[in-house]
N, C-alpha and C positions, 0 to 999 in steps of 0.2 A: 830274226825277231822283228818283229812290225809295230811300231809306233802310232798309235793313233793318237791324235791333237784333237781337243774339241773343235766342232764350228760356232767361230764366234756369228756369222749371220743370224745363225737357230740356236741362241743360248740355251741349251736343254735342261730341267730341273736334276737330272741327276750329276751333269758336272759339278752346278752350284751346290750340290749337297757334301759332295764328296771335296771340294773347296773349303765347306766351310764345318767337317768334322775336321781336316788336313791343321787347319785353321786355333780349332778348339785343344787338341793336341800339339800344336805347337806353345800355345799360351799355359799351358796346363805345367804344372813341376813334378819335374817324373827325378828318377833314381835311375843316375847310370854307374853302372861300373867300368872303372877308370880302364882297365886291361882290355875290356872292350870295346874303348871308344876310337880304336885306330884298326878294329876288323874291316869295316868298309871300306876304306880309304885304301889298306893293301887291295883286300880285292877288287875294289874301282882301278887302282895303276894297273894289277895285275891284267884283268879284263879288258881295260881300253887304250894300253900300253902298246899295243901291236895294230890296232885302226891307228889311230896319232901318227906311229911313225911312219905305218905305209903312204897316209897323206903327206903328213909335212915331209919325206924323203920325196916326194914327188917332185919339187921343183924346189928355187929358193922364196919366190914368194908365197908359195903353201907353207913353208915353213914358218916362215914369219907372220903368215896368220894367224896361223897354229900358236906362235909364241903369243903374239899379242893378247892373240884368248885367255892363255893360259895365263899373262900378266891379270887380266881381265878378272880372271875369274879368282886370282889370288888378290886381290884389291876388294870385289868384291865380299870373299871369306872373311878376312879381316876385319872390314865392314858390321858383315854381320854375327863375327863373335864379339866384336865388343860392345855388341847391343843385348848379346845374353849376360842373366846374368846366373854366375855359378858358386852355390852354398856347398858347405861339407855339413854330411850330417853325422850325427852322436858317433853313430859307426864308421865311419874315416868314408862313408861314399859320397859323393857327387849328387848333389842334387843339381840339376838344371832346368831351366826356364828360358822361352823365348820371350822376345819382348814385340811387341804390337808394331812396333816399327821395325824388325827385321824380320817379320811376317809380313809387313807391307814392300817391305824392297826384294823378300821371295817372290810375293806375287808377280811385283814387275816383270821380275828377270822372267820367270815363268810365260808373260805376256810377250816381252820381247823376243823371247826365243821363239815363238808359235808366232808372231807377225816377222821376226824378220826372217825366219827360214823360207817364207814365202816370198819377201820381199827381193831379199837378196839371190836367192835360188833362181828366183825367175827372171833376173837383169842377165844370166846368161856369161855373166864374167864371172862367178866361181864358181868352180865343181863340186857339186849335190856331196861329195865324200867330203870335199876339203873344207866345206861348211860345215856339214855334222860332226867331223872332226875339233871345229872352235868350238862348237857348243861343248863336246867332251870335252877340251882342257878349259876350258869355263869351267864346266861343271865338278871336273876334278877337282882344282886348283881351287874351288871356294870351298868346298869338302873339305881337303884336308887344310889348308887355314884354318879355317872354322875349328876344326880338330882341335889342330894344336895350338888357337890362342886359346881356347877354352879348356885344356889341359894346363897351358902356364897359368893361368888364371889359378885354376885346382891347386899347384905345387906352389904358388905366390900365397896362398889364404891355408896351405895347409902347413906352411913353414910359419906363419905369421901365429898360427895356433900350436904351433908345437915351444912348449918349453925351453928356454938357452940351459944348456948342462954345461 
């Protein structure tokens, strides 16, 4: 599978467009159901479970890059679920909402990840696998955070509405 990154040189109108529907549908409050908010997350481990460990088994310092991403990207999750924010509606579902500033620190990451794969790639001290490897447990590791502080969130406001018997 091949990854293409915009170029930031030649900002083209259809990145920024496709940025800023990304953009409009995060701010937007949608209706999710709760049994389904941990589909991706298995299948992100699932899927990116066996790149990770052939990198980070590579040496000990891939490992621990590996780790640190992974702390990374759990830091950043966190982050940015407690910048949503999550309703239960009439029918016992989940409504959520991004907030403008965890739409702003997607972006970053987004930016940082497409400047420093270049960055770092090309100084020649880590391997093109063992970098795309941080960016996955980054990107894992703030998924499912995200997840489940916005699931505790769900079961903290749906105990707080449910009646003591």
């Amino acid at each position: 599978m091949t990854v293409i990154y915009p170029d930031f040189n030649n900002m083209n109108q259809t990145f920024l467009v496709i940025m800023a529907i990304i953009l409009i549908l995060q701010l937007r409050e949608r209706k999710v159901k709760v049994r389904k908010l941990f589909v991706m997350p298995v299948f992100m481990v699932l899927a990116t479970g066996a790149v990770i460990y052939t990198s980070a088994s590579s040496s000990i310092t891939a490992f621990a890059l590996v780790a640190a991403g992974l702390a990374v990207g759990i830091g950043m999750g966190a982050a940015i679920g407690s910048l949503m924010k999550v309703n239960i509606h009439e029918d016992g579902s989940m409504l959520l909402k991004g907030s403008i500033l965890a739409v702003a620190v997607w972006i970053a990451l987004i930016g940082v990840k497409i400047l420093g794969k270049d960055t770092l790639g090309g100084t020649g001290y880590i391997n093109l696998s063992v970098l795309s490897s941080i960016f996955l447990a980054m990107a894992l590791g703030a998924m499912v955070t995200r997840r489940a502080y916005v699931y505790r969130e769900y079961m903290r406001q749906k105990k707080l509405q449910t009646p003591a018997q």
